[in-house]
C-alpha positions as CSV (number, residue, x, y, z in Angstrom):
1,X,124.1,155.1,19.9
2,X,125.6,158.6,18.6
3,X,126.3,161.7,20.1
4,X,123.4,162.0,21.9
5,X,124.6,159.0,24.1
6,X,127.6,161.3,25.3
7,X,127.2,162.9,29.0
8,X,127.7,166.7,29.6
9,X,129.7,169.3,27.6
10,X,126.7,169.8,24.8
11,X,128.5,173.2,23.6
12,X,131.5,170.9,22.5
13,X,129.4,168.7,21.1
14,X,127.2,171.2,19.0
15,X,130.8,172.4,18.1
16,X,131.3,169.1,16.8
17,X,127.9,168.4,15.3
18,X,127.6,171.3,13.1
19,X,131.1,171.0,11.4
20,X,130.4,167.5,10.6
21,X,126.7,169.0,9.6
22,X,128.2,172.0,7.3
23,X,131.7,169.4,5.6
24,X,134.2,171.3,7.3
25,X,135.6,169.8,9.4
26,X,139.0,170.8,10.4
27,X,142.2,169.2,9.1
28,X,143.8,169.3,13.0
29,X,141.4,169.7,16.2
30,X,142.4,170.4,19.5
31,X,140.5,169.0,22.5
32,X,141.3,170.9,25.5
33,X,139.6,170.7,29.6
34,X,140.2,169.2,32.7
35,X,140.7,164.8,32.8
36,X,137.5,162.4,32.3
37,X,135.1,164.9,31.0
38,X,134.8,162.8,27.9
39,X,137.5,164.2,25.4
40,X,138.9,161.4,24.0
41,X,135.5,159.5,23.6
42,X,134.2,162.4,22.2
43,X,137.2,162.3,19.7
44,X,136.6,158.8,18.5
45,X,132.6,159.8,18.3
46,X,134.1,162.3,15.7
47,X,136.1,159.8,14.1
48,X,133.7,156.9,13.8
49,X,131.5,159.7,12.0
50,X,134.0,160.8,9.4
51,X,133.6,157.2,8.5
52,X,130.3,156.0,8.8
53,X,128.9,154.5,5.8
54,X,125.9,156.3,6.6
55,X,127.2,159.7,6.7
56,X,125.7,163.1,8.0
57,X,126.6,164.6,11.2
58,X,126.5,161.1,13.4
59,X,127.6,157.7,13.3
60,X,125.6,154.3,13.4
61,X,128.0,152.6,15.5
62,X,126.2,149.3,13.1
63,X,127.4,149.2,9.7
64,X,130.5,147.4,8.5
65,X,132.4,150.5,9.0
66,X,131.9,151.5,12.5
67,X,132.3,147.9,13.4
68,X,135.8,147.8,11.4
69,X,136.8,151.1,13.1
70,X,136.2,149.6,16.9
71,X,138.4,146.6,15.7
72,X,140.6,149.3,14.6
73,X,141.1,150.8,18.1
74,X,140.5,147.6,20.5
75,X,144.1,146.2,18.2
76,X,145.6,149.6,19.1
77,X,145.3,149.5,22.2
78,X,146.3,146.0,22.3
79,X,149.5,146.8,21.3
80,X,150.0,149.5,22.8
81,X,150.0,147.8,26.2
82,X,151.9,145.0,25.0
83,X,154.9,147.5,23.7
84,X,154.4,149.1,27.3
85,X,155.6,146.0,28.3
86,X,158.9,145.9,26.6
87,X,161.4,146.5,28.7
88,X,164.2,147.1,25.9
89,X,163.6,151.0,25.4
90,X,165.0,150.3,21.5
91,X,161.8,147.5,20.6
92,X,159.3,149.1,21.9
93,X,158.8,151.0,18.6
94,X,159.7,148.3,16.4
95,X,157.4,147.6,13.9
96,X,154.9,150.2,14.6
97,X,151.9,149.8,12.0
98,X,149.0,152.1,11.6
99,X,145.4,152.0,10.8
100,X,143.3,153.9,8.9
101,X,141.8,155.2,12.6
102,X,144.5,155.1,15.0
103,X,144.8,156.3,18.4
104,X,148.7,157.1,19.5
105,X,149.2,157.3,23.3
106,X,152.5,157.3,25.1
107,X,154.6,154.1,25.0
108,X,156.8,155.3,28.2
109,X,155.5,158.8,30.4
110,X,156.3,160.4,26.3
111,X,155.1,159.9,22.9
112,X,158.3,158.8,21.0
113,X,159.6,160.4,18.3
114,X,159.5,156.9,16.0
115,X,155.6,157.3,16.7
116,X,155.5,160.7,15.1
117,X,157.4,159.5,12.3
118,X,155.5,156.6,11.6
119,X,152.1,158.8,11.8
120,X,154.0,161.5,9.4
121,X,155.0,158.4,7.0
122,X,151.0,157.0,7.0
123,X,149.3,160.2,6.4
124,X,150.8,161.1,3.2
125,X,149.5,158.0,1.6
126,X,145.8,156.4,1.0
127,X,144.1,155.1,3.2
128,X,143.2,151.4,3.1
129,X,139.7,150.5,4.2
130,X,138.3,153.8,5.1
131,X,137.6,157.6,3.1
132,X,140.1,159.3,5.0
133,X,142.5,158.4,8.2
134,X,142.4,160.2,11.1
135,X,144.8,160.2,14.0
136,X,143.4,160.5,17.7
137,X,146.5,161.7,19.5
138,X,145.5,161.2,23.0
139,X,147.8,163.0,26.0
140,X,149.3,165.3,23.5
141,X,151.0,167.6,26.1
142,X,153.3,164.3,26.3
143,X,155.0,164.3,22.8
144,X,158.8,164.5,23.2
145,X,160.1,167.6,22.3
146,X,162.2,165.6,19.8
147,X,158.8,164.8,18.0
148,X,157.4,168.0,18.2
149,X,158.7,169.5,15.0
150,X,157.8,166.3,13.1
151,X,153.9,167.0,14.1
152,X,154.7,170.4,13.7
153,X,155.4,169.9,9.6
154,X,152.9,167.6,9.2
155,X,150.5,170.2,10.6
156,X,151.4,172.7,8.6
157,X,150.3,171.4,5.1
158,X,148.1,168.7,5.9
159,X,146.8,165.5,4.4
160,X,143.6,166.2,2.2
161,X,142.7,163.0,3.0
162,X,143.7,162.6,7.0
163,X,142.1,164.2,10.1
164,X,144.1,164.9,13.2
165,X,143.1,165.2,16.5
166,X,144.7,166.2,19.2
167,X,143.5,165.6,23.0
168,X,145.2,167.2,26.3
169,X,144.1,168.4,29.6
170,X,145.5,171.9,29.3
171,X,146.0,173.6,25.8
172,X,148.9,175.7,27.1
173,X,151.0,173.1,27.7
174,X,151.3,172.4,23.5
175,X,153.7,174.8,21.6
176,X,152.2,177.8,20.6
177,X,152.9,176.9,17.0
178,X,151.0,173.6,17.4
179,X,147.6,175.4,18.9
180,X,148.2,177.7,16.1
181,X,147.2,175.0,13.5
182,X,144.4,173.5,15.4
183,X,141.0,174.8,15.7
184,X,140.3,173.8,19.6
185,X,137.1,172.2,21.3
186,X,136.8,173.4,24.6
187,X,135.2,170.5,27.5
188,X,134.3,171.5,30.9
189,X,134.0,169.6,34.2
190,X,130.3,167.7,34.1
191,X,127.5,169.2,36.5
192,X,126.9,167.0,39.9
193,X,123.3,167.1,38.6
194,X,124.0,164.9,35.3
195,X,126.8,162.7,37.0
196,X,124.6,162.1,40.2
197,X,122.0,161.4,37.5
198,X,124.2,158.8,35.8
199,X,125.6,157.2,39.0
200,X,121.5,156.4,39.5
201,X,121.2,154.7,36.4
202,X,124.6,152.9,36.0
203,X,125.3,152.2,40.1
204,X,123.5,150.6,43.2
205,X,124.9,153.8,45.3
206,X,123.0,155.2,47.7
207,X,121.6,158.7,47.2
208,X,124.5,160.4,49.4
209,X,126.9,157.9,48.4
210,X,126.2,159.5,44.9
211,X,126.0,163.3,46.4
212,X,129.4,162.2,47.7
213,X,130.5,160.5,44.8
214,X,129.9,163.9,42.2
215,X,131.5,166.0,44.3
216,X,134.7,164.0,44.6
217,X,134.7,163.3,41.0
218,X,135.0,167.2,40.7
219,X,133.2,167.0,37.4
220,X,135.0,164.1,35.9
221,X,132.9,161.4,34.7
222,X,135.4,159.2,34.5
223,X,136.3,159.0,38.5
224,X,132.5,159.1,39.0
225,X,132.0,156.0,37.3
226,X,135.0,154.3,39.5
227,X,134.3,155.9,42.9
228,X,133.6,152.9,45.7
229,X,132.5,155.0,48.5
230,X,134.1,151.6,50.8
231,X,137.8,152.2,49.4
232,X,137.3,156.0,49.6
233,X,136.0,155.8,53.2
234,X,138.8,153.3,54.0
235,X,141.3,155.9,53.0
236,X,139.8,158.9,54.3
237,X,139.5,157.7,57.8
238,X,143.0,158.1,59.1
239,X,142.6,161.4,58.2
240,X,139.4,161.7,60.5
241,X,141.2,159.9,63.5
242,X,144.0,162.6,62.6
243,X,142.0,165.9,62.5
244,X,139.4,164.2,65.4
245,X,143.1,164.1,67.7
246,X,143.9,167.5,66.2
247,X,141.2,169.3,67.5
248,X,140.5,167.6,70.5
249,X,143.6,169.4,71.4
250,X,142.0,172.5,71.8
251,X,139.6,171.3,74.4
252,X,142.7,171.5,76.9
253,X,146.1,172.2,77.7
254,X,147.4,168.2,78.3
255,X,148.6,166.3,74.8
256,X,148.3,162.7,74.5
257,X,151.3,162.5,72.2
258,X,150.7,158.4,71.6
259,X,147.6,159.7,69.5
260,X,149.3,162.2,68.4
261,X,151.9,159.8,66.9
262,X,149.1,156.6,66.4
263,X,147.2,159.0,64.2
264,X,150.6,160.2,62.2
265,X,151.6,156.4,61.8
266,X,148.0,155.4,60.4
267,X,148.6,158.1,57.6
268,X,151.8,156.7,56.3
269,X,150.8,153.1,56.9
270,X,149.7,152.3,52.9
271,X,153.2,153.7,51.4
272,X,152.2,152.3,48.2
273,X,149.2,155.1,47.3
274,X,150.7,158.2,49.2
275,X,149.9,160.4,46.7
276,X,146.1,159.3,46.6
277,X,146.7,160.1,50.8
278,X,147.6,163.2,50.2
279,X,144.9,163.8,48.0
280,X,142.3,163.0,50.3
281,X,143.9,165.5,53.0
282,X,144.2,168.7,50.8
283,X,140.3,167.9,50.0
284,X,139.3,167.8,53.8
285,X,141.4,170.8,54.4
286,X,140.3,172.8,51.8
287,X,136.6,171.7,53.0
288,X,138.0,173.1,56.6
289,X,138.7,176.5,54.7
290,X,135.4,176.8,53.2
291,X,133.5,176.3,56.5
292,X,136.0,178.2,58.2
293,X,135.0,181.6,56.2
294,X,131.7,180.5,55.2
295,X,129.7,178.3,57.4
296,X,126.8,178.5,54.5
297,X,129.5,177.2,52.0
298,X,128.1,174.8,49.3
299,X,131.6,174.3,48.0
300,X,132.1,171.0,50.1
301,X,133.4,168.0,48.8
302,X,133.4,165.6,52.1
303,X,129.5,166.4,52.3
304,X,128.8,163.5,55.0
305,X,130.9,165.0,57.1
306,X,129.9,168.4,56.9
307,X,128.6,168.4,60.8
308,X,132.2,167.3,61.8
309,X,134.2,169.4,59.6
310,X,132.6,172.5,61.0
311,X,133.5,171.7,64.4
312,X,137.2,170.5,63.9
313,X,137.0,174.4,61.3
314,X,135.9,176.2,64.7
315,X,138.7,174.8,67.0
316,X,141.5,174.5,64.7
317,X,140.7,178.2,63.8
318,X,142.7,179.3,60.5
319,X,146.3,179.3,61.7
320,X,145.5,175.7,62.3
321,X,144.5,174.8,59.0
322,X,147.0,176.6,57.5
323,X,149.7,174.8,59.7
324,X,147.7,171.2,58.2
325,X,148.2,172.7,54.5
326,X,151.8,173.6,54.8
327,X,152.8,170.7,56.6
328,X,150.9,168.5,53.8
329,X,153.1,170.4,51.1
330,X,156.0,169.5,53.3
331,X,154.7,165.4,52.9
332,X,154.5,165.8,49.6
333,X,158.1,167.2,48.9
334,X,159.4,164.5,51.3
335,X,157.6,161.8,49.0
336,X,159.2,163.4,46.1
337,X,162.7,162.8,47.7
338,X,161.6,159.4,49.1
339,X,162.0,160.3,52.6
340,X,160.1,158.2,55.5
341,X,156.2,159.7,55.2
342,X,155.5,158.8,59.2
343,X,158.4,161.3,59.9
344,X,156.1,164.3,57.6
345,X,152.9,163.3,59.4
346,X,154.2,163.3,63.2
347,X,156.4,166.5,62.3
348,X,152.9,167.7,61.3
349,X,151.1,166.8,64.1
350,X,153.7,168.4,66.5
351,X,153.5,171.9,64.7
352,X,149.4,171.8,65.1
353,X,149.9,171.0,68.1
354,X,152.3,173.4,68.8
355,X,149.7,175.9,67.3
356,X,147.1,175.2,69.5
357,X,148.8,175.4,72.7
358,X,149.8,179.0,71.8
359,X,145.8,179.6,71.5
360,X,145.3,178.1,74.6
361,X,145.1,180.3,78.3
């Protein structure tokens, strides 16, 4: 239990450690880096500290204090998802009560300015159970612009007696005056080594199931910890039937359009998670790209496949991958406008196609 139970990122948590260590901690602290490095976890570390009954620069996670404070946070949370459910926009901030250690996420895709207000109105009076209140503000890049100035004042002169802090994937999306007042912890995407290291310990996954696993994570612990190489594998294979058709062009002049359009249907088939199909294609392409330049390239994410990828790289040639990546942005806009995907995926196939053959004697 402590900090020393939290994966990767040690300069943020020395950063964190040795202001608890000196009694300085920051009135307002940003926590800034890419998603599911740990930033909100290390957040409520920090929080549980500032109220440990036994004090110093950790927490117990034992006494009746840390116990009260994860009681604390499992009610929040609570609610939160049942005000998520609401679908009257007007109730789902009625009645909004705070705890000494809160965590204020987004009701709707914002944080709403009633939630502000209410964190404004708590701050400025004593806590209840604990030393001091602190406020974990998690997705702050989400606050609506309504609310901003409210956080903004509060900011400005705050509580003796309240902590806030603030958690978002990219620091420049807050307003320059609300970085301004927060001294920021910086996080960084975990190494493979300590989330293949973890997925040993924690998983029954194979040893390139976890190779694979860290490098689609992308240094996010969080996705490590959910990867299941049998979903992943389920929705990567149209993409290998695709690219398989794709460069199999190249071996001759005739086209097989039904594969051609087989392949294109397969893609669009699960509607329902486009966006994670998408996903899956810009990482084998930009996996072609890397092999394409650099056969020695270590920057591979689709490892087991690294055999295959260089081949389809070799006869799909750059023009042809380029052709893949523009007609992917072109599925992406279409999803955006809700147009039919299969229409995206077999106009794609046809322009590769179409690219080849111009290769071709």
């Amino acid at each position: 239990m402590g900090f020393d139970s939290f994966l990767g990122n040690p300069h943020a948590v020395t950063s964190v450690r040795e202001m608890l260590a000196s009694g300085r901690v920051p009135g307002a602290l940003l926590f800034s880096g890419p998603g599911g490095v740990g930033k909100k976890t290390l957040a409520l570390m920090l929080a549980k500290t500032l109220v440990c009954e036994r004090g110093g620069a950790d927490f117990c996670g034992e006494c009746s204090r840390c116990r009260k404070a994860d009681q604390m946070l499992a009610a929040a949370r609570e609610d939160l998802a049942r005000r998520r459910e609401i679908k009257e926009s007007a109730r789902r901030v009625e009645g909004l009560i705070y705890f000494d250690l809160q965590i204020i996420e987004p009701i709707t895709k914002f944080i709403l300015a009633e939630q502000i207000r209410q964190l404004r109105a708590i701050a400025y009076t004593r806590p209840f159970e604990f030393p001091r209140r602190i406020f974990v503000v998690d997705e702050a890049q989400t606050i609506h612009w309504q609310a901003v100035d409210l956080l903004l004042k509060v900011l400005e002169e705050p509580p003796e007696s309240t902590n806030f802090i603030l958690v978002c994937p990219n620091a420049f999306e807050l307003r320059p005056t609300i970085r301004s007042r927060c001294t920021r912890v910086g996080f960084q995407p975990a190494g493979e080594a300590i989330i293949q290291d973890l997925l040993a310990h924690e998983t029954k996954l194979t040893a390139p199931q976890r190779e694979l696993a860290a490098r689609v994570a992308g240094g996010s612990v969080a996705r490590a910890r959910a990867f299941n190489p049998d979903e992943y594998e389920r929705r990567r294979q149209p993409w290998v039937d695709f690219l398989e058709v794709m460069a199999g062009r190249s071996t001759g002049p005739s086209t097989n359009w039904r594969q051609v359009f087989d392949s294109a249907r397969a893609l669009a088939e699960n509607r329902g998670d486009l966006e994670g199909t998408l996903e899956v294609g810009y990482s084998l392409l930009s996996d072609l790209t890397h092999l394409r330049l650099d056969p020695a390239a270590d920057a591979v994410v689709n490892i087991d496949l690294k055999p295959r990828l260089m081949d389809w790289a070799a006869k799909l040639g750059l023009e042809g991958i380029e052709k893949l990546k523009a007609g992917l942005d072109q599925a992406y806009r279409l999803q955006i406008r809700n147009v039919n995907p299969q229409l995206g995926f077999e106009t794609l196939g046809i322009d590769v196609v179409s690219t080849i053959a111009s290769r071709l004697p």
